[in-house]
N, C-alpha and C positions, 0 to 999 in steps of 0.2 A: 541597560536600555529597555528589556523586556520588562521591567518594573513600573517602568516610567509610564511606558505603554498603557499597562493593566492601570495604575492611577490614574491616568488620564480618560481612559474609557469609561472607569468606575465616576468618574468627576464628573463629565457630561451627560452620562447615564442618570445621574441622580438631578442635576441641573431638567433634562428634558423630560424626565418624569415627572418631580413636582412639579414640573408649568405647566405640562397636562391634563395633569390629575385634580389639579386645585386652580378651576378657575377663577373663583376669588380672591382676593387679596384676605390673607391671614393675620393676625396679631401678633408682630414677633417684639423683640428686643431688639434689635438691629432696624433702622430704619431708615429712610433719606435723610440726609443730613447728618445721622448717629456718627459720631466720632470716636474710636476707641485706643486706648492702651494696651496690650499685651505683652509682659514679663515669664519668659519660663523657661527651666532648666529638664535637661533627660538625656536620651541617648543619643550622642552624634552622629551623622551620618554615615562617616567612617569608619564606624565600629563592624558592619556589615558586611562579610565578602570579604574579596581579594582583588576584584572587579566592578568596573562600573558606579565606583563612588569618588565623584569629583575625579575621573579621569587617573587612576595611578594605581597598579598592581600591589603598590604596596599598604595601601591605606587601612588594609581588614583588616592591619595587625593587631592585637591588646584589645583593653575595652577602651572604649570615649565619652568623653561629653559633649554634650550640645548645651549651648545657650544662646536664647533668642530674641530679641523685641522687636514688636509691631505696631505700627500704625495704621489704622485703617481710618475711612471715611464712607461715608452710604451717599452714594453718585446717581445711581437711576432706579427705579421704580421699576420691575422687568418681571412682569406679569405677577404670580404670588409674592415675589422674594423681592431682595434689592444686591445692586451689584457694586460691590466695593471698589476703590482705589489704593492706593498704600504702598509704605516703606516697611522691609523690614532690616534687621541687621542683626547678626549672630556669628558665631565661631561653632565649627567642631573639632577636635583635640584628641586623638587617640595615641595611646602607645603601646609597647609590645615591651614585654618584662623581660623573656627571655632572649630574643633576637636583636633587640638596641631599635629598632625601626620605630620610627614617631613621624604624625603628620598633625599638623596644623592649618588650617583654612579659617578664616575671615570673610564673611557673605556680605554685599551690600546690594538688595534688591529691589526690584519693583515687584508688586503684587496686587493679586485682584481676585473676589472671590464673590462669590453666588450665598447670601444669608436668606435662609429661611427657619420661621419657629414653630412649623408644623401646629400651631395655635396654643401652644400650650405655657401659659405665663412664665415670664423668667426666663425663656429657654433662647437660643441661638444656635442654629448649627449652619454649616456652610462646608465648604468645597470653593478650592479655586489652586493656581499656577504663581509661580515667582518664577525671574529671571535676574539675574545681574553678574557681577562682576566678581570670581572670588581669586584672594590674595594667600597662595597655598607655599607650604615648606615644608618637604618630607625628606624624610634620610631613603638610598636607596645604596642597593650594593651593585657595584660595576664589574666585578671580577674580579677584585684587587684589595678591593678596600670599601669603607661604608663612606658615602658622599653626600652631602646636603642639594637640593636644589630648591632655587626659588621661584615661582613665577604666578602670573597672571591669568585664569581661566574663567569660561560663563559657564555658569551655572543656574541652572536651570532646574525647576522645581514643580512637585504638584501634592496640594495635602487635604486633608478637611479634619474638620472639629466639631466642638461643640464647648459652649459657654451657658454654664448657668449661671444667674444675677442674682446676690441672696440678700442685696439693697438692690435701692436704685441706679448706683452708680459704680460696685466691687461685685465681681463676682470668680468665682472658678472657671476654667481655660483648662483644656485635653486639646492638643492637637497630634497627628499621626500623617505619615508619607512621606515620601522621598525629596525632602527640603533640607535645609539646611539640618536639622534635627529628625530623626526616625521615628520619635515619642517626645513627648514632653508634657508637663504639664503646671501647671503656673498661674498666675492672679491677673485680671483685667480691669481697668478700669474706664468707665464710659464718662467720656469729658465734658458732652452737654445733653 
């Protein structure tokens, strides 16, 4: 939770900086209207800890993957930058070699993020939160014996990035933070 925190502060921290500091409107790559793509693969978020990821002590076990994709859209004009809408969807997947402990989670969220390109062509970077519904299956041990469970948890998220465009329409994708994925990075594409 204390991670969460620190993202969340760092998120609006940079959000109410740049709309401070840049009172004009800057030239980005993300704009009203802008619709994009997002594909990438990296580290899951349950690769991390023992605590605090998707809710279950035993998730930090092994290493993981994350895989993600997103939808975004450019909804408001919000002083320098623009404020996104979006779906994302992803999985993270760890397991544990020598203990037999494995987890699984399925993310289907909503998200919204803060784009700004500090003026510099090609470029995109942003900050923003997801929330939705994840569909998790981890082995645990009861005292007795190792057990599977299943169930239903919200999850809840906050990350930022950055995209450079090396066309008009493909470009590279870094995102980082406590979402579905802990790192990632992967290929974009802008739809109109």
């Amino acid at each position: 939770m204390k991670k969460l925190q620190i993202i969340l502060a760092g998120t609006l921290a940079m959000v109410f900086t740049s709309s401070s500091l840049f009172a004009q409107k800057t030239e980005s790559s993300f704009e009203e209207g802008t619709t994009t793509v997002n594909i990438g693969i990296g580290v899951g978020r349950g690769s991390f800890g023992s605590y605090g990821t998707y809710g279950s002590a035993y998730y930090g076990y092994g290493s993981g993957l994350g895989l993600k994709a997103a939808l975004e859209r450019g909804m408001w004009q919000l002083g320098p930058g623009v404020l996104s809408l979006g779906a994302e969807l992803g999985g993270s997947f760890t397991s544990a070699r020598l203990s037999g402990y494995k987890s699984n989670i399925v993310v289907a969220a909503v998200r919204s993020a803060y784009h700004f390109g500090w003026g510099v062509d090609n470029l995109d970077t942003y900050a923003g939160l997801s929330v939705g519904p994840g569909f998790r299956s981890y082995n645990y041990y009861d005292g007795i014996d190792i057990k599977t469970k299943h169930d239903v948890i919200v999850t809840p998220g906050a990350f930022v990035g950055g995209t450079y465009y090396f066309s008009p329409n493909i470009g590279v994708n870094v995102e980082a933070g406590y979402d579905i994925t802990v790192i990632q990075g992967g290929i974009i594409f802008k739809l109109n």
